[in-house]
GUSELUM-423816 format. One record per atom (N, C-alpha, C, O): residue number from 1; residue in three letters; atom name; x, y, z negated. Coordinates in nm, 3 decimals. Each point is the difference from the previous one (the first is absolute). Layout:
N
[NUM, "ala", "CA", [X, Y, Z]]
...
***
This chain:
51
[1, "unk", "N", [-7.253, 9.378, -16.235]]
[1, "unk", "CA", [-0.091, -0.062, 0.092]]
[1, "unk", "C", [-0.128, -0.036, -0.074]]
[1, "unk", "O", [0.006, -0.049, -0.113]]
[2, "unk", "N", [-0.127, 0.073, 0.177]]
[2, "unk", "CA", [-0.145, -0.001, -0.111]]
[2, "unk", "C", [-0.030, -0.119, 0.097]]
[2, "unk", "O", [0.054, -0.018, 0.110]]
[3, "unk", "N", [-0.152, -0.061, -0.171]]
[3, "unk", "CA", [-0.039, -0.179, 0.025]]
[3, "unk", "C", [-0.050, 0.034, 0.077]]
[3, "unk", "O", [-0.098, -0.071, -0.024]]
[4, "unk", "N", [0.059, 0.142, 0.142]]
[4, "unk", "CA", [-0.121, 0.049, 0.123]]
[4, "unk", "C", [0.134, -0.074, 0.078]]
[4, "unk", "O", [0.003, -0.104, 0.066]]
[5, "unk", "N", [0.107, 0.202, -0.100]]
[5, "unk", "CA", [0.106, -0.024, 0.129]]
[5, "unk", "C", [0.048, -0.159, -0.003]]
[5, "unk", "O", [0.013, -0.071, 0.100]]
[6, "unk", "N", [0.015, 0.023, -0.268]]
[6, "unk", "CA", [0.079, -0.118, 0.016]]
[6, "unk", "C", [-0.105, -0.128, 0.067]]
[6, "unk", "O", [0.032, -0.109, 0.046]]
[7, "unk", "N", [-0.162, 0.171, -0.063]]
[7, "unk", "CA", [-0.088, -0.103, 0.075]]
[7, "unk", "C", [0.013, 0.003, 0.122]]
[7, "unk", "O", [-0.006, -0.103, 0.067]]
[8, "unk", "N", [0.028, 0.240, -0.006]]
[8, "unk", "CA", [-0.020, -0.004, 0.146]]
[8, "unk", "C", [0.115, -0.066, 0.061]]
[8, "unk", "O", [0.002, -0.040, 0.116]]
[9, "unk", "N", [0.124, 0.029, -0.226]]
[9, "unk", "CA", [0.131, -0.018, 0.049]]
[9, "unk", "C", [0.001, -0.163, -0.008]]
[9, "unk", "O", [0.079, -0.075, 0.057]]
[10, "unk", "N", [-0.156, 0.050, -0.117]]
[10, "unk", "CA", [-0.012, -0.223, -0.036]]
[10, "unk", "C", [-0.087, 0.042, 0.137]]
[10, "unk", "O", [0.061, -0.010, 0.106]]
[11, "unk", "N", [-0.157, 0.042, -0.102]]
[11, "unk", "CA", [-0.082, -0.058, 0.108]]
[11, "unk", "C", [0.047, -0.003, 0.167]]
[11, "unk", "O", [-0.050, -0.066, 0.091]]
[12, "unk", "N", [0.201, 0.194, -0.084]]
[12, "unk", "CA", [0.048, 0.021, 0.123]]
[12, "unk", "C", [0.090, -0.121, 0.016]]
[12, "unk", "O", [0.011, -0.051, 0.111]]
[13, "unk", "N", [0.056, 0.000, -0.224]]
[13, "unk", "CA", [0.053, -0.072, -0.001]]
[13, "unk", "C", [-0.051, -0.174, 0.034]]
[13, "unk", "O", [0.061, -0.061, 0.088]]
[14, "unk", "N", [-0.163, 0.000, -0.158]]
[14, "unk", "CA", [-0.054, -0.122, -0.039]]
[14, "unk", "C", [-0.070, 0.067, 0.189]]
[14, "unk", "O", [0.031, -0.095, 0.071]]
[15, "unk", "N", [-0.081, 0.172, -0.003]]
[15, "unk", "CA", [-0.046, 0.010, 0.132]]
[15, "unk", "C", [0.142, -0.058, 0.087]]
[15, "unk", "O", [-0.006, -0.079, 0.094]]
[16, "unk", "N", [0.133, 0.142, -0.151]]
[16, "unk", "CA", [0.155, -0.046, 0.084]]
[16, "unk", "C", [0.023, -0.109, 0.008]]
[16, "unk", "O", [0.042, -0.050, 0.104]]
[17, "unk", "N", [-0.069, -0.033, -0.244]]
[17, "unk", "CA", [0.017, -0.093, 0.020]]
[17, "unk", "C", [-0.105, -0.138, 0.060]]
[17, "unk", "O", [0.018, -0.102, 0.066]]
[18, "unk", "N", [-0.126, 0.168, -0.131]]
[18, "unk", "CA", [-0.107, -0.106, 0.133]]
[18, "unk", "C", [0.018, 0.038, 0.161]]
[18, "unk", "O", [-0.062, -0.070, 0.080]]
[19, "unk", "N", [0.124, 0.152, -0.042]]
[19, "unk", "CA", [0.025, 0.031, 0.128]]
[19, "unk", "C", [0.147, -0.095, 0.049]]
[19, "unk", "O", [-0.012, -0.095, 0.076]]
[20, "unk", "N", [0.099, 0.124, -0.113]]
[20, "unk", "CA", [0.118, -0.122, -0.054]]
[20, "unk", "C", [-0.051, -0.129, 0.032]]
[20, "unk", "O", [0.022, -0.051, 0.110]]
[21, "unk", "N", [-0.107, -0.020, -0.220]]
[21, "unk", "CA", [0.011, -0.135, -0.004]]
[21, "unk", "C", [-0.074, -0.018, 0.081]]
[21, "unk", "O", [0.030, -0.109, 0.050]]
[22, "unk", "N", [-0.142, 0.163, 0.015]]
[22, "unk", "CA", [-0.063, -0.015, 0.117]]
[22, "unk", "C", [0.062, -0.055, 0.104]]
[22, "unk", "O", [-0.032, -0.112, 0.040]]
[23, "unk", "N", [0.147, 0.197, 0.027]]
[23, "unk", "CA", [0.079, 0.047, 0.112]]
[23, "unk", "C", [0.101, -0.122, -0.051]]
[23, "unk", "O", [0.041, -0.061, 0.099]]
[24, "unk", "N", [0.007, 0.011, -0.210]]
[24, "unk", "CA", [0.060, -0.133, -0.027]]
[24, "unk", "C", [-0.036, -0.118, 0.047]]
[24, "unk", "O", [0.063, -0.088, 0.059]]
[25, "unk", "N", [-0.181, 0.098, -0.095]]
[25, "unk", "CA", [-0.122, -0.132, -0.031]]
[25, "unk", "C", [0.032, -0.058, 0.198]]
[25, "unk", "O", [-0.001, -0.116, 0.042]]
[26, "unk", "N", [0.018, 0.209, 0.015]]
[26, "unk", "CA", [-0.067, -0.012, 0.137]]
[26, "unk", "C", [0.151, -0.027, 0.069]]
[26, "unk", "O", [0.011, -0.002, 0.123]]
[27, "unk", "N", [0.102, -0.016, -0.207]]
[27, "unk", "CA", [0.127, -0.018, 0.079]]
[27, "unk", "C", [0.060, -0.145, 0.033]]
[27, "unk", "O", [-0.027, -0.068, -0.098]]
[28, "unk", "N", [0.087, 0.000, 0.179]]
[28, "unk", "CA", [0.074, -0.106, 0.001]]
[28, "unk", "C", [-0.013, -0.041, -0.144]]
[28, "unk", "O", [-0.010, 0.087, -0.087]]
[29, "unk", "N", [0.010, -0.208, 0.060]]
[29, "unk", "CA", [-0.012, -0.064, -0.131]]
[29, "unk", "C", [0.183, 0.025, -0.095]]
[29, "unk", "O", [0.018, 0.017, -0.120]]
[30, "unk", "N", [0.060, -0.023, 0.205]]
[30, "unk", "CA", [0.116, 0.033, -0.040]]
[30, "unk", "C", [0.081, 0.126, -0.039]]
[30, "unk", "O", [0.092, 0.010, -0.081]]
[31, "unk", "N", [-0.157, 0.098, 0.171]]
[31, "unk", "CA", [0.024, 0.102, -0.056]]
[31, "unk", "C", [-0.112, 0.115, -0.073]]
[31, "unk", "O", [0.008, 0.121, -0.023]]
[32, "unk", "N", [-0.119, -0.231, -0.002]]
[32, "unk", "CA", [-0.103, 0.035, -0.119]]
[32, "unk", "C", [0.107, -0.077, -0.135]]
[32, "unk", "O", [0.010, 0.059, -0.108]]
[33, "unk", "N", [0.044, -0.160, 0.126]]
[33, "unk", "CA", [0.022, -0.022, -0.139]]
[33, "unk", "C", [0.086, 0.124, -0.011]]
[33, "unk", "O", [-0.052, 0.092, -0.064]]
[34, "unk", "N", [0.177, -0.070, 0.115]]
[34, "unk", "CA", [0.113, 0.047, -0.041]]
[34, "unk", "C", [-0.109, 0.170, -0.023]]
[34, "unk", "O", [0.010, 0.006, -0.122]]
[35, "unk", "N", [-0.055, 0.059, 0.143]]
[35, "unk", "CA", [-0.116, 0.108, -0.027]]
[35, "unk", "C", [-0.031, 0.010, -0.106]]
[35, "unk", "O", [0.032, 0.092, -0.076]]
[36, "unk", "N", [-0.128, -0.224, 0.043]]
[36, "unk", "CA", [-0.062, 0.003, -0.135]]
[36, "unk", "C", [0.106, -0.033, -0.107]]
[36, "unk", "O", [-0.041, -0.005, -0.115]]
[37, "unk", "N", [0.169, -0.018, 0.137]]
[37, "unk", "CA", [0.147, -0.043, -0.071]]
[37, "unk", "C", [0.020, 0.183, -0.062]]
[37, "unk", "O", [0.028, 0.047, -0.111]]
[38, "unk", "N", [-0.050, -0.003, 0.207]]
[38, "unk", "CA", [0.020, 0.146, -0.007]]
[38, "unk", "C", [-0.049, 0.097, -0.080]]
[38, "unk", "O", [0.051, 0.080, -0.079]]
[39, "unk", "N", [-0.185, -0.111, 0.123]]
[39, "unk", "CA", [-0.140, 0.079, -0.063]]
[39, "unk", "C", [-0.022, -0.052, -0.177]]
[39, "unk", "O", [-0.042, 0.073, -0.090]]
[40, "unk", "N", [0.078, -0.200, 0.080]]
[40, "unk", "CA", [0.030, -0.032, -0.112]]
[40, "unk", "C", [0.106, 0.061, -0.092]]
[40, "unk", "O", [-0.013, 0.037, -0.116]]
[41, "unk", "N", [0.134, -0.034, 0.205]]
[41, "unk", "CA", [0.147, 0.044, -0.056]]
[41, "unk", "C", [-0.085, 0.173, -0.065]]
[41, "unk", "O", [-0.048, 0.033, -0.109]]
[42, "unk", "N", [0.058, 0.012, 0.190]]
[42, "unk", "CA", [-0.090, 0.169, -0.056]]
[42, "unk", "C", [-0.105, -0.012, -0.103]]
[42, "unk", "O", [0.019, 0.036, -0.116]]
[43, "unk", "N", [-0.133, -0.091, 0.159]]
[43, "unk", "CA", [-0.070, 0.027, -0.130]]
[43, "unk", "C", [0.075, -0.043, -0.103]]
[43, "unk", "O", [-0.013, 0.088, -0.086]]
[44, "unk", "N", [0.088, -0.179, 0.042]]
[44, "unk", "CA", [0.093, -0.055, -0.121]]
[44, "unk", "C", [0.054, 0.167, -0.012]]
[44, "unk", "O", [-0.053, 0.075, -0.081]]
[45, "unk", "N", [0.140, -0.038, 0.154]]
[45, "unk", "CA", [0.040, 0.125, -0.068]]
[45, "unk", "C", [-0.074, 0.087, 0.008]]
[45, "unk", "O", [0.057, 0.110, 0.002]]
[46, "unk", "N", [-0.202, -0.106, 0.007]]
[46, "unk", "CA", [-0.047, 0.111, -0.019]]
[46, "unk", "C", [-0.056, -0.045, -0.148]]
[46, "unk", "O", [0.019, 0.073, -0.098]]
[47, "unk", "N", [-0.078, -0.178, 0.090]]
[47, "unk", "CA", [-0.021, -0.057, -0.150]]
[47, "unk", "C", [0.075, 0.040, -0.080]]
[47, "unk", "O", [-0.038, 0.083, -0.082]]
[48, "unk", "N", [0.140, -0.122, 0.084]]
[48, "unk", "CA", [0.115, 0.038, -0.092]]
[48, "unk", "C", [0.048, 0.163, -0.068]]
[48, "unk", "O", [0.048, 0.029, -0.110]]
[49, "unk", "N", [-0.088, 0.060, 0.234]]
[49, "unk", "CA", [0.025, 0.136, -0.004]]
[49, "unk", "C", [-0.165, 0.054, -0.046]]
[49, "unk", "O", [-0.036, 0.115, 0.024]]
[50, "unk", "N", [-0.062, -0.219, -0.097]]
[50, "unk", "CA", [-0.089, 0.055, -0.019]]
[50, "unk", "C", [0.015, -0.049, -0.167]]
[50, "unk", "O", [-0.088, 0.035, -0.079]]
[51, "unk", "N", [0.167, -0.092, 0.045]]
[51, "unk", "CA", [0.016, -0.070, -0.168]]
[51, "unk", "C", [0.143, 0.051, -0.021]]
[51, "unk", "O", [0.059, -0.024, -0.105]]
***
């Protein structure tokens, strides 16, 4: 994979996820937390699978 793609591939991504927390932001306060419980839980393992 040459850095053209892995950029385009952060940027499709970091676009998924501002689309995400958007569409969170705007939910019942209760099932925004349990969401962002979520969205949290993932990036942790994506962190992890990046070290």
């Amino acid at each position: 994979m040459n850095a053209e793609t892995t950029e385009n591939d952060r940027s499709i991504a970091d676009t998924e996820f501002e689309r995400q927390l958007a569409a969170t932001l705007a939910m019942d306060p209760v099932e925004r937390v349990k969401r962002l419980e979520t969205m949290s839980e993932h990036l942790e393992k994506d962190l992890e699978n990046l070290s």
